[in-house]
C-alpha positions as CSV (number, residue, x, y, z in Angstrom):
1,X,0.0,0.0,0.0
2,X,1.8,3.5,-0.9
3,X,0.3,6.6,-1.1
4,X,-1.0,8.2,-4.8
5,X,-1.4,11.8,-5.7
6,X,-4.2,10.8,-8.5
7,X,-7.7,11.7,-7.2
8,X,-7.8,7.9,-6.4
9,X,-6.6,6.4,-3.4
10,X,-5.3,2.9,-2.5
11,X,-6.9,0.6,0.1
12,X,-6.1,-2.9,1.8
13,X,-10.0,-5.1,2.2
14,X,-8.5,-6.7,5.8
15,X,-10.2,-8.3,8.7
16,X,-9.7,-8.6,12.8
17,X,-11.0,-11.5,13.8
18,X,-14.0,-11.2,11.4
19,X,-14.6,-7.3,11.6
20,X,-14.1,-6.0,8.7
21,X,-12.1,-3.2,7.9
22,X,-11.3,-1.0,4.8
23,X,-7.5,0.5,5.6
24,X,-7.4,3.6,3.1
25,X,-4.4,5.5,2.4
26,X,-5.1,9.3,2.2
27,X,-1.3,10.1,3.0
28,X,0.0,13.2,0.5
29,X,-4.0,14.6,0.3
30,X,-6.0,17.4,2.2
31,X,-9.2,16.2,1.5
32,X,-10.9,13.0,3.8
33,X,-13.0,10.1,2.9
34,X,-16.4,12.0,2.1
35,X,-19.5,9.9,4.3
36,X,-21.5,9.2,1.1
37,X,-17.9,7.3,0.1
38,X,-18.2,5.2,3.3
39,X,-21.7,4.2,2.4
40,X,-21.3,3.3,-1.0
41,X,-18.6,1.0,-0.3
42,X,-20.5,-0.7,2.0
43,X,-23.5,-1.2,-0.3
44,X,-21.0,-3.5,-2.3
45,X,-20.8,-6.8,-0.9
46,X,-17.0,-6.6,-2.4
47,X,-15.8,-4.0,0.1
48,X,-19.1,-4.4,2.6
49,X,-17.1,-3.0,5.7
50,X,-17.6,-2.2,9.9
51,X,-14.6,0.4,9.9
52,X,-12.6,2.4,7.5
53,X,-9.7,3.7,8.8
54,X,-8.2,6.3,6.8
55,X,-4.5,6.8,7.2
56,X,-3.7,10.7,7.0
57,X,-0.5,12.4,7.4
58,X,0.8,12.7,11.2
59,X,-0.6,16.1,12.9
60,X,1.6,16.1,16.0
61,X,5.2,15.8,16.2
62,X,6.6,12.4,17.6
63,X,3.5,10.6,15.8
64,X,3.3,8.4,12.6
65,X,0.1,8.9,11.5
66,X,-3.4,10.4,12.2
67,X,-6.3,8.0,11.4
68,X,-9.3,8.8,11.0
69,X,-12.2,6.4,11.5
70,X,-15.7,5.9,9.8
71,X,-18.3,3.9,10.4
72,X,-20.2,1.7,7.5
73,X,-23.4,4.5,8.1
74,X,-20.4,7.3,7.4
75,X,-20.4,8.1,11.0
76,X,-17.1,9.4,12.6
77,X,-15.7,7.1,15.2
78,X,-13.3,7.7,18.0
79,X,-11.6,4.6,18.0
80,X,-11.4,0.9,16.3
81,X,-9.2,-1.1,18.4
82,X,-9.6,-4.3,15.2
83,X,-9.0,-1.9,13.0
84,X,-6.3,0.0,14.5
85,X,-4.6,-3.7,14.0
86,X,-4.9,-3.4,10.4
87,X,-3.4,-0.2,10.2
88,X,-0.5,-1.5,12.5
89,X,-0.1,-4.6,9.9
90,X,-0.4,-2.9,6.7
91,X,2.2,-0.3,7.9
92,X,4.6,-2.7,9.0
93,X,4.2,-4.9,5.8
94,X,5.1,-1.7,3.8
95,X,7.5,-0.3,5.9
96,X,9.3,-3.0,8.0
97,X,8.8,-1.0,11.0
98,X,7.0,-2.9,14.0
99,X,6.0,0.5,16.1
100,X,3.6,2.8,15.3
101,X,2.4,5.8,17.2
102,X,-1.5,7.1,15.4
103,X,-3.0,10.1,16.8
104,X,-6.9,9.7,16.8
105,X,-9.7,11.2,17.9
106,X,-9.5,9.4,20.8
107,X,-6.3,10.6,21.5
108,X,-3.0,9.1,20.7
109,X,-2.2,5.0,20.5
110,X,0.7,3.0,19.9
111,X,0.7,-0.4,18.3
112,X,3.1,-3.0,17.6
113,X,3.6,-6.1,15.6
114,X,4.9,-9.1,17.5
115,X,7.3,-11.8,16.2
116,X,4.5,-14.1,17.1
117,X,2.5,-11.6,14.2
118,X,-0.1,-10.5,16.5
119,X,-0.7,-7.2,16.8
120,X,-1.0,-5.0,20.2
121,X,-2.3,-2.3,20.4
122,X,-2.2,0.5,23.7
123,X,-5.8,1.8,23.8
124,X,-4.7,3.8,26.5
125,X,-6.8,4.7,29.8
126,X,-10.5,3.7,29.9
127,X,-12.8,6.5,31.5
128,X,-15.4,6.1,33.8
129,X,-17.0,9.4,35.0
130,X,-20.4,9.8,33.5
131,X,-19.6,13.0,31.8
132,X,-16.8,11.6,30.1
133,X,-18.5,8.6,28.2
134,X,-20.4,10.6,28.4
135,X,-24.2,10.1,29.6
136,X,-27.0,12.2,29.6
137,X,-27.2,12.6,33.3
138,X,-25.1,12.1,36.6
139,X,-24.9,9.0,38.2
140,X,-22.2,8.4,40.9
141,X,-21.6,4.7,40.5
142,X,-21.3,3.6,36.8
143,X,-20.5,0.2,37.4
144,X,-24.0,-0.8,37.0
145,X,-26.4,2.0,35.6
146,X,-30.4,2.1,35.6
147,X,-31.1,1.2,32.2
148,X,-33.0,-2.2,31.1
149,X,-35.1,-4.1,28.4
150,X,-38.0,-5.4,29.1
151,X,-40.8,-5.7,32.0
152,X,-39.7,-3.5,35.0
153,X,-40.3,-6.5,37.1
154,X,-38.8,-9.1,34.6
155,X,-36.2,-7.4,32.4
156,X,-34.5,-9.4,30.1
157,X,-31.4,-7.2,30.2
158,X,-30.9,-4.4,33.2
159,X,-28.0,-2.5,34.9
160,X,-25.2,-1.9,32.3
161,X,-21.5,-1.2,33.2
162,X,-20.6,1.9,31.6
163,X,-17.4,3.0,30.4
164,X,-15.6,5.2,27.7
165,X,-12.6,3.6,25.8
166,X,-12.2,6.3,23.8
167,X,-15.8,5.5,22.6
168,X,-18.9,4.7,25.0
169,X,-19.2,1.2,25.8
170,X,-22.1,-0.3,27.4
171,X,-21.8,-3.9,29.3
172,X,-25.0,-6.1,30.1
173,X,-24.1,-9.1,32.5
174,X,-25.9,-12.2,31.5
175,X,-25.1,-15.6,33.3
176,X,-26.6,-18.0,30.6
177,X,-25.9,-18.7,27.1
178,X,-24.9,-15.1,25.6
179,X,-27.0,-16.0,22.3
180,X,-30.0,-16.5,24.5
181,X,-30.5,-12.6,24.1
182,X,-31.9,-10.9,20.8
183,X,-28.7,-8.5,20.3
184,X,-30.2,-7.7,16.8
185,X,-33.5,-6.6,18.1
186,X,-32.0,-4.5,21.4
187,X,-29.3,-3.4,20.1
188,X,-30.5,-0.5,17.9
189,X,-32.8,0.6,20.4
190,X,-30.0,0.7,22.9
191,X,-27.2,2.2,20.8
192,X,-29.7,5.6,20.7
193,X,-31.0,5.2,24.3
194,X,-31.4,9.0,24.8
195,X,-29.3,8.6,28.0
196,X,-26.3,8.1,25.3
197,X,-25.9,11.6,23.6
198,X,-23.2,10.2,21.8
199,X,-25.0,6.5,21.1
200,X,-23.1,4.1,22.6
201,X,-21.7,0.7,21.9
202,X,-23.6,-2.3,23.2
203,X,-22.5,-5.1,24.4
204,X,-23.9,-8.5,26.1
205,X,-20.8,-10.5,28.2
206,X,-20.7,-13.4,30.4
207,X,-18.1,-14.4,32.4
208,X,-17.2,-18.1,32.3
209,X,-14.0,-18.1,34.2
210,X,-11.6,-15.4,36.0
211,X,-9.6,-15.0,33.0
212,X,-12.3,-15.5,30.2
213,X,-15.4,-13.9,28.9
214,X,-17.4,-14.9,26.0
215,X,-19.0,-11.2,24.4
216,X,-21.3,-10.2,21.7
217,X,-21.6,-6.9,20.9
218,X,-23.8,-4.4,18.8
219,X,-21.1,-1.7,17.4
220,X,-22.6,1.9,16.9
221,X,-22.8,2.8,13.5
222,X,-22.2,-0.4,12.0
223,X,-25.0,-3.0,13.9
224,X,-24.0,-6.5,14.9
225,X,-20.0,-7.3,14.9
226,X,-18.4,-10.4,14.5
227,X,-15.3,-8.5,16.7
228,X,-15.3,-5.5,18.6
229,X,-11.8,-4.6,19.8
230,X,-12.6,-1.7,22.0
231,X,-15.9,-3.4,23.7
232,X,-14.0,-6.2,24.3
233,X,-11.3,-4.1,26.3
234,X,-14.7,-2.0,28.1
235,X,-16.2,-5.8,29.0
236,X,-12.6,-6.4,30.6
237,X,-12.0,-3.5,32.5
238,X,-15.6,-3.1,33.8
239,X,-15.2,-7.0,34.7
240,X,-12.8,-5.8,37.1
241,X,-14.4,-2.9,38.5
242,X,-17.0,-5.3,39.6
243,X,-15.1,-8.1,40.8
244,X,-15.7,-10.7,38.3
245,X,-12.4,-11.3,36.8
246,X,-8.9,-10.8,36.8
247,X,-6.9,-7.9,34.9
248,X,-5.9,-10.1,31.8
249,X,-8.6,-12.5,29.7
250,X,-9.1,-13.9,26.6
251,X,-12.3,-12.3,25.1
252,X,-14.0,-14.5,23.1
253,X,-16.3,-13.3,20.1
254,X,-18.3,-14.4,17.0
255,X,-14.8,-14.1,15.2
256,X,-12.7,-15.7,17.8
257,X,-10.4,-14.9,21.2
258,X,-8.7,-11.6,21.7
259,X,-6.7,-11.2,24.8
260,X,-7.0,-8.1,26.9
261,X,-4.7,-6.5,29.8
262,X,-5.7,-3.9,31.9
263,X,-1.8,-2.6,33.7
264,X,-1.3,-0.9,36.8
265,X,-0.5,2.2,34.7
266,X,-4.4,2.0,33.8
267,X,-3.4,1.3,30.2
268,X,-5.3,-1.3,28.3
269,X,-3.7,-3.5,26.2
270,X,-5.1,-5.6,23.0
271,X,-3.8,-8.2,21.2
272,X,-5.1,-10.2,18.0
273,X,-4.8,-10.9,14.6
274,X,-4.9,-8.5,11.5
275,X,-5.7,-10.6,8.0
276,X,-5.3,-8.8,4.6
277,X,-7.7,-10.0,2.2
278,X,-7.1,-8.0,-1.1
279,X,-5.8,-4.2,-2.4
280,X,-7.6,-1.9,-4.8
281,X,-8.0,1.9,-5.2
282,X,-11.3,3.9,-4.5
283,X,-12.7,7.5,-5.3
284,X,-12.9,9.3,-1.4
285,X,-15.4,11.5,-2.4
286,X,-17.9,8.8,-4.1
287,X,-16.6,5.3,-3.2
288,X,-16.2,3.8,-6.6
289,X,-13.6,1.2,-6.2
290,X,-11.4,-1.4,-8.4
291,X,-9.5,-4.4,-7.2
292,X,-5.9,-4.6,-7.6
293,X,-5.5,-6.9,-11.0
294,X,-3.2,-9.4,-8.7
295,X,-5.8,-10.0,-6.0
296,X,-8.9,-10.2,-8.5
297,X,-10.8,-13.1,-8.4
């Protein structure tokens, strides 16, 4: 993947663990990946996407690259931890560099490829006041918040963890089976609960041992998720806040196991694969696309 000063661009079609990702290089342009871009692509089955992260020039001093993240609706999103995987391996394919530091909109990361080839990524400090996840109005303790589904005296899903990971996360505790729950139904209603200004992420977890939970999660903007990097590090770290498991576990989801670490320094570490699935060039501002001759089926 290297930059192009044509009114094309090129982009990578990759995937973490399932949740897929369109990594598009907008280095040497002012302009941005227009919304209406983002939602054509994903009408394609081709280039169907969760995330695009577009790969601008660095802003800051000391920092790579800023990225830029879009949902499939052409929302803006903070942060993509899966995604943020495929920039780390499509960067270090190109350049042979293993360390990356990406300023976002979540603030800045740093990733790294291992010699294993898994990718880790620092997603940095998780938030928990409610102003900062933010919510709509104050409560003290966001461990568990009053919010449910269902009868008030027989809700199917109630009391949330809340937490920002750059993005606001929302963590139902089930102890059965978590495909017991209609995720496709809830979720929308949930995502743009009005006590989310910003809509939040949703996400249904059980724990089935101190070091493992098993998630499904409903990813604003984009709707049911095979993988959810930064939910998966929010199920974690709120896991811990209420006692249910250690500060590392393997997070199981649709796609598969990513493993989490939450450090005494409060930073949360990520680590999983990044697969690259094929190249091509696309128009920013519209979205039309063409696959790379070598990778075309």
């Amino acid at each position: 993947m290297t930059s192009a000063t044509t009114s094309t661009a090129p982009f990578l079609k990759m995937n973490g663990l399932g949740n897929q990702i369109i990594v598009a290089d907008m280095r040497g342009r002012a302009g941005r990946v227009a919304p209406g871009a983002a939602v054509a692509l994903n009408a394609d089955p081709m280039t169907s996407f969760d995330q695009i992260m577009a790969i601008h020039d660095p802003k800051t001093p000391g920092t790579n690259n800023y990225v830029e993240v879009l949902n499939s609706d052409g929302s803006l999103a903070e942060m993509c931890g899966n995604g943020m995987r495929c920039v780390v391996q499509a960067l270090a394919a190109e350049t042979g560099t293993r360390h990356f530091v990406f300023q976002t909109l979540a603030g800045i990361i740093t990733g790294d490829e291992l010699e294993n080839g898994l990718i880790t990524v620092d997603m940095g400090k998780p938030r928990f006041g409610w102003e900062d996840i933010p919510l709509a109005e104050e409560f003290y303790d966001t461990t568990g918040i009053e919010l449910q589904v269902g009868p008030i005296d027989a809700p199917v899903l109630h009391t949330p963890s809340v937490a920002s990971m750059g993005n606001p996360h929302a963590t139902f505790w089930v102890e059965d089976d978590v495909w017991n729950y209609a995720l496709d139904r809830f979720g929308p209603l949930l995502e743009n609960h009005p006590i989310f200004p910003e809509r939040a992420n949703i996400s249904i977890a059980r724990v089935v041992a101190p070091d493992h939970i098993i998630l499904r999660t409903w990813e604003r903007g984009a709707g049911l998720t095979q993988a959810c990097g930064t939910a998966a590090c929010a199920a974690l770290v709120n896991a811990v806040r209420t006692s249910r498991t250690g500060r590392k576990a393997t997070v199981t989801l649709p796609g598969g196991d990513l493993f989490v670490e939450w450090r005494a320094d409060e930073h949360v570490l990520l680590t999983g694969p990044a697969e690259r699935e094929f190249a091509g060039t696309f128009d920013p501002m519209t979205g039309a696309f063409t696959r790379a001759a070598e990778d075309a089926a």
